[in-house]
N, C-alpha and C positions, 0 to 999 in steps of 0.2 A: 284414225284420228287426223283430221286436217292440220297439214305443218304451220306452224306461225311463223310472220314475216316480220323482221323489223326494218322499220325505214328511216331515216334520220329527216326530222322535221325542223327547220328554220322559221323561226317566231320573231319579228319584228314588230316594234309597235311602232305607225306614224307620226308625223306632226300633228295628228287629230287627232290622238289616243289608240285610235285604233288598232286593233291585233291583225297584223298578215300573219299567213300559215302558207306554209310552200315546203313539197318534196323536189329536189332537185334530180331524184331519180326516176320521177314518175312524169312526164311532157304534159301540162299544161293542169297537174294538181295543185291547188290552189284555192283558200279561202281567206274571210277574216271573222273578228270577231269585237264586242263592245269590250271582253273581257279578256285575258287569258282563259278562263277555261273553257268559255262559248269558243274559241280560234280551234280550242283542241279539239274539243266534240266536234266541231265542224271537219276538222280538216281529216280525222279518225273515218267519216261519213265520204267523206272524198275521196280519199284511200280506194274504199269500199267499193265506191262509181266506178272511177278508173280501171280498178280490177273487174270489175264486171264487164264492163267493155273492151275489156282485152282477154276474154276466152270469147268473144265471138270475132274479135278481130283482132287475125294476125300479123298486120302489120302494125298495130299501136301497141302490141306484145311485145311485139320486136325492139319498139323505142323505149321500153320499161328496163333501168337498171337494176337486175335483181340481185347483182354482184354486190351489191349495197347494202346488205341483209346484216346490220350492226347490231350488235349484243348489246345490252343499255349500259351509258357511261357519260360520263362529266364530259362536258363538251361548253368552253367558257368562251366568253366575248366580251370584251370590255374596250373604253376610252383610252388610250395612250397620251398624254400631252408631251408635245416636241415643241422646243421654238420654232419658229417660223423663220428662216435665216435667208429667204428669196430676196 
């Protein structure tokens, strides 16, 4: 049975709505999307590239964090407001 990976994905939406999708353990994986879930299928798809190109190449293997292999979990992001006291 092939092992399953998990990788922690980073979801940003733009000043244009739009969805980025980026793994920060995988060199230059990266998509977006119109939607949240279009960014995720895509970037699921992307995943997939990358890992196919690094069983034929060992040096983009090498740039692959696999120590990164996260269990799924809350992972939050939010706005802080501070005064501005400069």
């Amino acid at each position: 049975m092939p092992k399953v990976l998990n990788f922690r994905v980073i979801i940003e939406q733009d000043e244009d709505g739009v969805f980025v999708a980026s793994v920060p353990a995988i060199p230059g994986c990266y998509t977006q999307g119109k939607t949240y879930d279009e960014a995720t299928k895509r970037i699921k798809e992307v995943i997939e590239l990358c890992l196919e190109e690094a069983k034929d190449n060992p040096a983009y293997r090498a740039r692959i964090d696999f120590s990164e292999n996260f269990e799924d979990r809350f992972l939050g992001i939010t706005n802080i407001p501070v005064i501005n006291t400069l």
